[in-house]
C-alpha positions as CSV (number, residue, x, y, z in Angstrom):
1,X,-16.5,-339.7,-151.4
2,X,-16.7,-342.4,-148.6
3,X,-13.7,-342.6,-145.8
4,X,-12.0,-345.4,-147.8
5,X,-12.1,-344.1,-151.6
6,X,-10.4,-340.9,-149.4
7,X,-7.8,-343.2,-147.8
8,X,-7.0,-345.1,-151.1
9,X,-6.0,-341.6,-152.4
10,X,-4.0,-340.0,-149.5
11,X,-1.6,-343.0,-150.4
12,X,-0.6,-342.2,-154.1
13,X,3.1,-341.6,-154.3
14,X,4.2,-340.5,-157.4
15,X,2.5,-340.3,-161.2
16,X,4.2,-342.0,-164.1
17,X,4.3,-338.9,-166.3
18,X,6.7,-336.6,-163.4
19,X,3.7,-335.1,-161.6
20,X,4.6,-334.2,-157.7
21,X,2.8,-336.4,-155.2
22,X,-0.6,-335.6,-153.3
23,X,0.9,-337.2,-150.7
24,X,-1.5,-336.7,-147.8
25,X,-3.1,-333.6,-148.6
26,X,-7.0,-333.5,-148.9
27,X,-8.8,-331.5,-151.8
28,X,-8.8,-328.3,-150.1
29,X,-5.2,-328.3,-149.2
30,X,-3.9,-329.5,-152.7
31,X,-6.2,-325.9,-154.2
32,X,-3.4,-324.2,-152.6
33,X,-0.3,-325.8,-154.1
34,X,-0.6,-324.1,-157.5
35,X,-2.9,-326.8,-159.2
36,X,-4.1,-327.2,-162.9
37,X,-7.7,-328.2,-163.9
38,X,-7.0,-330.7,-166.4
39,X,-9.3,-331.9,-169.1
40,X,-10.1,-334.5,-168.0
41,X,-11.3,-332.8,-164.8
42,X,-8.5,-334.3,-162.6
43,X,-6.2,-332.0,-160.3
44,X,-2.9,-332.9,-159.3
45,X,0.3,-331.2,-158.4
46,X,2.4,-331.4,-161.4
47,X,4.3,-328.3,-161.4
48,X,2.3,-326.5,-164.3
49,X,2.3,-329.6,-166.4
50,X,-0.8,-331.4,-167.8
51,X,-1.1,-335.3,-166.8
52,X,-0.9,-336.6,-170.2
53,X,-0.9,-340.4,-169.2
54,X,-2.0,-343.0,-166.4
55,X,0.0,-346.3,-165.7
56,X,-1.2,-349.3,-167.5
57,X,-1.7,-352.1,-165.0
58,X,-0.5,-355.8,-166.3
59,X,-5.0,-355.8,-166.4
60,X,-4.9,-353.5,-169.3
61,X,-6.8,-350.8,-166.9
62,X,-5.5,-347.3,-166.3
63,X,-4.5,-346.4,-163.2
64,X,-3.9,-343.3,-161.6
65,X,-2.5,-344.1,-158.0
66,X,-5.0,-346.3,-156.0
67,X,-7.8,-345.5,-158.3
68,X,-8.5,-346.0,-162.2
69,X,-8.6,-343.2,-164.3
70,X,-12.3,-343.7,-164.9
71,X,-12.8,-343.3,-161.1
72,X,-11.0,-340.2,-160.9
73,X,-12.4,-338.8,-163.4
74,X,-15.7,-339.4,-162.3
75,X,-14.6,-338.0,-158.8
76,X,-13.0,-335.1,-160.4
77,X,-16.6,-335.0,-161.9
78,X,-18.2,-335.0,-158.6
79,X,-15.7,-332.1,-157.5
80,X,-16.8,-329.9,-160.6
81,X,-20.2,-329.8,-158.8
82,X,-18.9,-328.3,-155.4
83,X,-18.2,-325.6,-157.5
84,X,-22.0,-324.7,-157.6
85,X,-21.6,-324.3,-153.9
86,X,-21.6,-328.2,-152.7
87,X,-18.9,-329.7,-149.9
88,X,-17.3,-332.2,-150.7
89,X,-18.3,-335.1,-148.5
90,X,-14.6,-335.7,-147.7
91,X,-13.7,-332.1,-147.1
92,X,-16.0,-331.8,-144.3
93,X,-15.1,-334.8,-142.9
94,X,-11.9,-333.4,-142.4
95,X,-13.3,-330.2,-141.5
96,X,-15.3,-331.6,-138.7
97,X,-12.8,-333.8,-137.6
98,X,-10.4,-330.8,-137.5
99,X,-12.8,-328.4,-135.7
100,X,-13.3,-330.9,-133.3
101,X,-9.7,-331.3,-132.6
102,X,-9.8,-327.7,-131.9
103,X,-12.8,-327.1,-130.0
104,X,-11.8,-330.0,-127.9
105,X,-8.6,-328.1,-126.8
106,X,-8.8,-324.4,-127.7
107,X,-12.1,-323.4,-126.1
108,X,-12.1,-325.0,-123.0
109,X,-9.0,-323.3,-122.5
110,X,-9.7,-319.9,-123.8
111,X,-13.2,-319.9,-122.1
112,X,-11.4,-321.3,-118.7
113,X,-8.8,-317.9,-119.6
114,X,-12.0,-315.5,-120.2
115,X,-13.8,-316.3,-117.2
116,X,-10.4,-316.2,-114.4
117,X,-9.6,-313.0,-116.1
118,X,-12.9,-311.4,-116.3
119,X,-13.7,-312.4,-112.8
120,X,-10.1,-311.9,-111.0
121,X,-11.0,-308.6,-112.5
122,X,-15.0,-307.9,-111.2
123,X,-14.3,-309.2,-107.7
124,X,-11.2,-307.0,-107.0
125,X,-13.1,-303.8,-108.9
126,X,-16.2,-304.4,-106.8
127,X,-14.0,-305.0,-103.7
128,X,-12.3,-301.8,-104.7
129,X,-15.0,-299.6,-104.4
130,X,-17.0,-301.5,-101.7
131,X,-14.6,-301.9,-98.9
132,X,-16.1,-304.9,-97.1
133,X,-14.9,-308.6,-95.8
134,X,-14.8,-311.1,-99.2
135,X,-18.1,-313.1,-97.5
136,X,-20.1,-310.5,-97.2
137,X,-18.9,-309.4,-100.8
138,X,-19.3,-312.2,-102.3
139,X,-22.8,-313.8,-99.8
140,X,-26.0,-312.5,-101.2
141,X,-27.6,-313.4,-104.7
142,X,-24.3,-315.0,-105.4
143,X,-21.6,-314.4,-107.8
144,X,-23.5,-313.7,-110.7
145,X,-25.2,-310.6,-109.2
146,X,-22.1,-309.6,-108.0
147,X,-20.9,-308.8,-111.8
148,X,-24.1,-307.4,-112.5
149,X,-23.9,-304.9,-110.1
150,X,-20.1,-304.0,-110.3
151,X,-20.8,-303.7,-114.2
152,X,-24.3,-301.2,-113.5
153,X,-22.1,-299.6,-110.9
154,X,-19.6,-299.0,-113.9
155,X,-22.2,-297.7,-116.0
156,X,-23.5,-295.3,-113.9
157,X,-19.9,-294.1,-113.3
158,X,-19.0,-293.2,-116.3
159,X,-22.3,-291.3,-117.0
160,X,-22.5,-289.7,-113.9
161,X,-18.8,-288.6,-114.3
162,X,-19.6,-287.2,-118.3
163,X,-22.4,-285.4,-117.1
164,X,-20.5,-283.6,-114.4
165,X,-17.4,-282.7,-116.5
166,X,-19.9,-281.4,-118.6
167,X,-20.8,-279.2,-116.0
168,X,-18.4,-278.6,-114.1
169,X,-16.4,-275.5,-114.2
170,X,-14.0,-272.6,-112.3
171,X,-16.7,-270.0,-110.9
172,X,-16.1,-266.9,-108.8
173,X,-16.5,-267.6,-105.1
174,X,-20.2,-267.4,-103.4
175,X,-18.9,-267.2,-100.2
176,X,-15.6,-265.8,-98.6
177,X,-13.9,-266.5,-95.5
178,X,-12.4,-263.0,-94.7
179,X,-11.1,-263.5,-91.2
180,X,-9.7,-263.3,-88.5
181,X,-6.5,-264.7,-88.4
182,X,-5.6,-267.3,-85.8
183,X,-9.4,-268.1,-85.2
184,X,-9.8,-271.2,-86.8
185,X,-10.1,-270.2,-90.5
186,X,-7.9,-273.3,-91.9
187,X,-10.2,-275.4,-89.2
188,X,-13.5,-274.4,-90.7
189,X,-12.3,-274.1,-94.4
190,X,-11.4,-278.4,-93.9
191,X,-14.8,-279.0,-92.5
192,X,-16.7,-277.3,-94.9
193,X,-15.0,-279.2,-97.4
194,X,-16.4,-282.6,-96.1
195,X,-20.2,-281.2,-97.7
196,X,-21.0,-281.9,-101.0
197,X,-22.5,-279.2,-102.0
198,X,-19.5,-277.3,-100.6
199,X,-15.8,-276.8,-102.8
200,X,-13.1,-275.1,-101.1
201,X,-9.8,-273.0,-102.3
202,X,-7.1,-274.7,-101.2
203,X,-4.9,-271.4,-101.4
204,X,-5.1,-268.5,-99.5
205,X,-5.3,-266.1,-102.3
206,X,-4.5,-262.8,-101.4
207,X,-6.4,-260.9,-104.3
208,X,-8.7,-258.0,-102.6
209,X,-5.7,-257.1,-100.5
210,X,-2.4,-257.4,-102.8
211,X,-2.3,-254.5,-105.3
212,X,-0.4,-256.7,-107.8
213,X,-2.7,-259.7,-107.8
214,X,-5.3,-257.4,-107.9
215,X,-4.1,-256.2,-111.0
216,X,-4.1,-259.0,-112.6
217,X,-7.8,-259.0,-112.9
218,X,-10.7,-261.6,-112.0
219,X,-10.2,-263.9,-114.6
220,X,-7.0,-265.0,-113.2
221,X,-8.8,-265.2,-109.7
222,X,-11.1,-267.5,-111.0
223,X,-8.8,-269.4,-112.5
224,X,-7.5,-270.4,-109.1
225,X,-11.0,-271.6,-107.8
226,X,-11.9,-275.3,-107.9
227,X,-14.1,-276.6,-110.2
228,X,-17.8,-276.7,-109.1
229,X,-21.0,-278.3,-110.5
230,X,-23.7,-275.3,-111.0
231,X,-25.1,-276.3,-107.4
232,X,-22.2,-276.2,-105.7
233,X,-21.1,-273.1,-103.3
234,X,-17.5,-272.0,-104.3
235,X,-15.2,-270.6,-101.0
236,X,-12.2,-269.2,-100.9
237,X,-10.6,-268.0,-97.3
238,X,-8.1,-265.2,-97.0
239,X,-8.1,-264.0,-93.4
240,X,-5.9,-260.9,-94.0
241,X,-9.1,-259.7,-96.1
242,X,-10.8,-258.8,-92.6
243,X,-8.2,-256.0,-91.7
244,X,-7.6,-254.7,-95.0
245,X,-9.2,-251.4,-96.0
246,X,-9.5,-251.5,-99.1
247,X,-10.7,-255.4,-99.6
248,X,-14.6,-254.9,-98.8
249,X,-14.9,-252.5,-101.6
250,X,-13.0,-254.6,-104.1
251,X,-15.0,-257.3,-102.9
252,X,-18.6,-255.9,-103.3
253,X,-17.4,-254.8,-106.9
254,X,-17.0,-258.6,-108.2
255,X,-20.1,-259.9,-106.6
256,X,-22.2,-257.8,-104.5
257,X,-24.6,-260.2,-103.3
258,X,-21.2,-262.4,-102.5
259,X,-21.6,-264.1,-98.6
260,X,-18.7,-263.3,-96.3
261,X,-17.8,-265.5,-92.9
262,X,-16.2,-263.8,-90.1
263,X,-14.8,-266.4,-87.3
264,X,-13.9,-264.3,-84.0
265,X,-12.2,-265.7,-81.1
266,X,-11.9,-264.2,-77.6
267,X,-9.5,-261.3,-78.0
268,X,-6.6,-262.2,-75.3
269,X,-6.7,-265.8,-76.5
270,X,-6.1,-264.8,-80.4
271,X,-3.5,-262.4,-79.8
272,X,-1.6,-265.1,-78.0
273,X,-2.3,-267.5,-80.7
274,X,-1.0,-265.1,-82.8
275,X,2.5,-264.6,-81.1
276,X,2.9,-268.6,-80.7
277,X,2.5,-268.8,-84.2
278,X,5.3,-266.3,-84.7
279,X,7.2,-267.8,-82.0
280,X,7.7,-271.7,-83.3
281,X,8.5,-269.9,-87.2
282,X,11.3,-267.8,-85.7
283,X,12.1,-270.8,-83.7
284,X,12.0,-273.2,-86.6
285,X,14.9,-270.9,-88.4
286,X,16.8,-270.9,-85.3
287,X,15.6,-267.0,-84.8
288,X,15.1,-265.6,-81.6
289,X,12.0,-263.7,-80.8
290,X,10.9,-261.4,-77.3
291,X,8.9,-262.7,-75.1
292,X,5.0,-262.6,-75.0
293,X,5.2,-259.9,-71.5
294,X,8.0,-258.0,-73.4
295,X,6.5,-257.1,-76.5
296,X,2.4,-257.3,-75.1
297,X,2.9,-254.8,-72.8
298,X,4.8,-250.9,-73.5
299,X,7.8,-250.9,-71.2
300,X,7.4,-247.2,-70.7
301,X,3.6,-247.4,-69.5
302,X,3.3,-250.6,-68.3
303,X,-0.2,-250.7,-70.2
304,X,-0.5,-252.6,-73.3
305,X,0.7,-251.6,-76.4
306,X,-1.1,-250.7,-78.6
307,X,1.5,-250.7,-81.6
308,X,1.9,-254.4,-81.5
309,X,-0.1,-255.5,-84.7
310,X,-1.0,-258.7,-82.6
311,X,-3.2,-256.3,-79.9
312,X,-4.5,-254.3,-83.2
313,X,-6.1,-257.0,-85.2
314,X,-8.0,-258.0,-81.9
315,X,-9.8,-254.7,-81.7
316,X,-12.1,-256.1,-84.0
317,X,-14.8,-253.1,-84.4
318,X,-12.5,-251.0,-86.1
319,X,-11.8,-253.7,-88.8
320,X,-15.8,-255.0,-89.0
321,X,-16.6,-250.9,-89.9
322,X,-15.2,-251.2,-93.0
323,X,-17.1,-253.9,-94.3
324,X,-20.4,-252.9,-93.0
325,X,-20.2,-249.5,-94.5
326,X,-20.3,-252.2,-97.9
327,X,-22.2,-254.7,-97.0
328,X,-25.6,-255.2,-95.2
329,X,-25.4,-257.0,-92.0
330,X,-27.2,-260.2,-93.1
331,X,-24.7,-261.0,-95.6
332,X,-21.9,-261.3,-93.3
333,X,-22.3,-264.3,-90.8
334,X,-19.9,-264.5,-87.5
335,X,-18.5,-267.6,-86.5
336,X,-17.7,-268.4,-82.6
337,X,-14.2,-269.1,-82.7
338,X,-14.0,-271.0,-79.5
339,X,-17.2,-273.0,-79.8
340,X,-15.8,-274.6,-83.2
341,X,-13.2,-275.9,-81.3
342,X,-15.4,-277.2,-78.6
343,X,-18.6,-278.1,-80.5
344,X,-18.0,-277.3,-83.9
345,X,-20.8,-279.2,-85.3
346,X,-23.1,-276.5,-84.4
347,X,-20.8,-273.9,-85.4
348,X,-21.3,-275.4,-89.0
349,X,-25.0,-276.3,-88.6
350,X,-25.3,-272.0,-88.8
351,X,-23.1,-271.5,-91.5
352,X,-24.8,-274.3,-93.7
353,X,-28.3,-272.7,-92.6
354,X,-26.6,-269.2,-93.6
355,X,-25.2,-270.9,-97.6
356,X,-28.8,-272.1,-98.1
357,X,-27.3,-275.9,-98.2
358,X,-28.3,-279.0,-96.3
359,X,-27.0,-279.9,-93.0
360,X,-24.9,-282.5,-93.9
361,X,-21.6,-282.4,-91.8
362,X,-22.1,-284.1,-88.0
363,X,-20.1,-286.0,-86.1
364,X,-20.2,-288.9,-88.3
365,X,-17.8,-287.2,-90.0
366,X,-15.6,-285.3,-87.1
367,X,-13.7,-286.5,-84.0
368,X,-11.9,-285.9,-81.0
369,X,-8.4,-286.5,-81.7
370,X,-7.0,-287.0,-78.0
371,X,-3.6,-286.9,-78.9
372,X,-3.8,-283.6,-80.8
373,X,-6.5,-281.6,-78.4
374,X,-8.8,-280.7,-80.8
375,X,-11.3,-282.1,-83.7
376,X,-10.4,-284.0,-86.4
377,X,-12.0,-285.2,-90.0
378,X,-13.3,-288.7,-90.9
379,X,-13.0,-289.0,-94.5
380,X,-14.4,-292.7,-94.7
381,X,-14.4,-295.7,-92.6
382,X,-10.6,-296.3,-92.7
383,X,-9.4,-292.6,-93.9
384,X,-8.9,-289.7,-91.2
385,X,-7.2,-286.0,-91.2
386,X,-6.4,-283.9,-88.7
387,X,-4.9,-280.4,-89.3
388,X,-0.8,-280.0,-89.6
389,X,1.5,-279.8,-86.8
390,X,1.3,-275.9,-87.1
391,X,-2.5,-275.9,-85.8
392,X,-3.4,-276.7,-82.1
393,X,0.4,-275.7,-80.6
394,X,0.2,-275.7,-76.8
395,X,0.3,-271.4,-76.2
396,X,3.5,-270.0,-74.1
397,X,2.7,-269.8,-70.3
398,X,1.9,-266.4,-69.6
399,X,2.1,-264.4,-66.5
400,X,-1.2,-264.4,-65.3
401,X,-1.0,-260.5,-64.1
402,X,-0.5,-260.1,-68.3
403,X,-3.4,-261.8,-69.2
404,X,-5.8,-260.0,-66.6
405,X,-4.3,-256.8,-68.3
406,X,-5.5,-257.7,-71.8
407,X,-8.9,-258.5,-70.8
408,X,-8.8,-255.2,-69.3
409,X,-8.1,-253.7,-72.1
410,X,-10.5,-255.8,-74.6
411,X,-13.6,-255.1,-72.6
412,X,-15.0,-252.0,-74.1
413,X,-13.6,-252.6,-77.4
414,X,-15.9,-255.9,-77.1
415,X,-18.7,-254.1,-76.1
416,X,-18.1,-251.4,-79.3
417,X,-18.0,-255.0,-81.6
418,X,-21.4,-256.7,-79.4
419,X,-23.5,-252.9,-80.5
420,X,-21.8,-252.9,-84.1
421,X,-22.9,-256.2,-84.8
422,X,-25.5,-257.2,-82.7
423,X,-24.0,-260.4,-81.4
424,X,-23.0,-261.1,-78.1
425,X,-19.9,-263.2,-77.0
426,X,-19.1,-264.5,-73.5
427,X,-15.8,-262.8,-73.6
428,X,-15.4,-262.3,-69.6
């Protein structure tokens, strides 16, 4: 139907015989408003009621609004057809001009919404894990690859990260860190855990040397462990393992072939790290506690005192017998104590060599910490860590005749240790 036959009939008003008026609805719209196919073929809104008559102009012509009933009926004629699956001509006129309406409008704005959200969202992700200036971000190929390679960067995410849950799992430590106390256990344990082929126990466990954790078997140690891929060494450190007799039997029952790290510092200087440890606890719970001299050194002798558990862990060959009479020598590796804290990156160079891993942990990744005396961790470029305020505590001063005692003292249980394990220390 042309554009004026369609505006002759938007203006009908009312019908002679009650019917409701199209008013300005077009075909389509009029379906909807409950209408009758007449039998003549014409459609109007009449309530349910045929059109039984049209008006009869002073011409003697029927009309039917704008139009004369013969039109109508030969438009309603033409409308039958659409039925075979034809348009009407003016129905997608008003389509089209309705679409366009729309599309002028709605998708510039929803494709203007799509893109600010989408890319609000790439640029911050990609910024997120790539922390670098915007320019450099965003310089390059350009914007475009930019999304490309935060969205490949997803992709290989998420399969990377169902392939290792996949894997991953709580496994019975490879290696154990079974001593000695005050030697820089905690130390090594944190640097270790900066290799990736390395998980650590965050826990000191206790299980080879409490009876009731013993007892309540290995799956419940394992459940404790971290997870681990399958290529990943498992280590869990418990330095009160190294003077326990009965732990290097327990031990050698779960895992024979198990490796075990031993750190050993210079006798004197661990058994006053020991009583300045013991010291700043009493003193945090406002407890007093004996001075080093005092308790160091038997009052009634004058020699030292050998009852002091402090002076008894540092006579380290009568611990390391135990766990030789288990296990070989070359599955037991012994840490220098003193040179982790001065250059512990070789320190960890041997113990990677001695897990079978790659040397991965330099000083890329450690640093002085001036402040605090000692090494410290470099997680990333803007993330560091340094031990807690318990590690690194400047020692009591200590009369110097004391100290020349204990050296004394330490010498030829030193040698006994340098013969046992065939190691040598500069313990003068």
């Amino acid at each position: 139907m042309s554009h004026s036959v369609w505006n002759h009939q938007k203006d009908v008003t009312s019908l002679t015989n009650g019917c409701e008026p199209f008013g300005s609805h077009t075909r389509d719209e009029r379906k909807g408003l409950n209408r009758l196919s007449l039998k003549d073929g014409l459609y109007a809104s009449c309530s349910g009621r045929k059109l039984q008559n049209c008006t009869v102009l002073t011409d003697g012509h029927e009309r039917l609004g704008g139009h004369t009933c013969d039109q109508s009926r030969e438009l309603n004629s033409r409308d039958s057809n659409t039925d075979a699956g034809k348009t009407p001509v003016m129905s997608v006129v008003s389509m089209t001009r309705r679409y366009r309406q729309w599309a002028g409008v709605g998708l510039p704005l929803a494709a203007a919404f799509y893109v600010v959200v989408y890319c609000y969202s790439a640029i911050w992700s990609t910024l997120s894990l790539h922390p670098l200036p915007l320019h450099h971000t965003l310089a390059g190929s350009g914007f475009r690859k930019l999304l490309e390679d935060q969205e490949r960067a997803a992709r290989m995410s998420s399969l990377h990260t169902n392939v290792s849950n996949a894997a991953m799992t709580q496994r019975l430590p490879n290696c154990i860190i079974i001593g000695v106390r005050k030697c820089g256990t905690r130390a090594l344990l944190e640097f270790l855990s900066l290799h990736p082929s390395i998980v650590t126990a965050e826990d000191e466990m206790h299980f080879f040397n409490d009876d009731e954790r013993y007892r309540m078997g290995l799956e419940w140690y394992r459940h404790h462990m971290p997870l681990s891929l399958p290529h990943q060494v498992t280590v869990e450190k418990t330095p009160g393992y190294f003077i326990s007799p009965i732990a290097p039997r327990r031990i050698h029952r779960m895992n024979s072939t198990v490796k075990l790290v031993v750190l050993l510092r210079h006798p004197t200087t661990r058994t006053v790290s020991d009583y300045t440890q013991i010291f700043y606890n009493k003193q945090g719970k406002n407890e007093s506690l004996d001075v080093f001299e005092d308790i160091a050194i038997d009052p009634d002798t004058g020699e030292v005192n050998t009852r002091y558990k402090a002076v008894q862990i540092s006579m380290y060959h009568h611990h390391f017998r135990h766990w030789l009479d288990v296990f070989p020598r070359h599955q037991i590796h012994v840490v220098d104590g003193d040179r982790l804290i001065t250059d512990p990156v070789s320190e960890i160079e041997r113990i990677e060599d001695f897990l079978g891993v790659e040397r991965r942990v330099n000083y890329d990744l450690l640093y002085y910490n001036q402040t605090r005396g000692f090494y410290c961790m470099r997680k990333n470029a803007t993330v560091q860590k340094c031990l807690g305020a318990s590690k690194g505590r400047k020692h009591p001063d200590i009369e110097p005749s004391v100290i020349r005692k204990l050296n004394r003292f330490f010498e030829p249980h030193n040698k006994q240790l340098f013969d046992l394990i065939r190691q040598w220390f500069p313990w003068s």
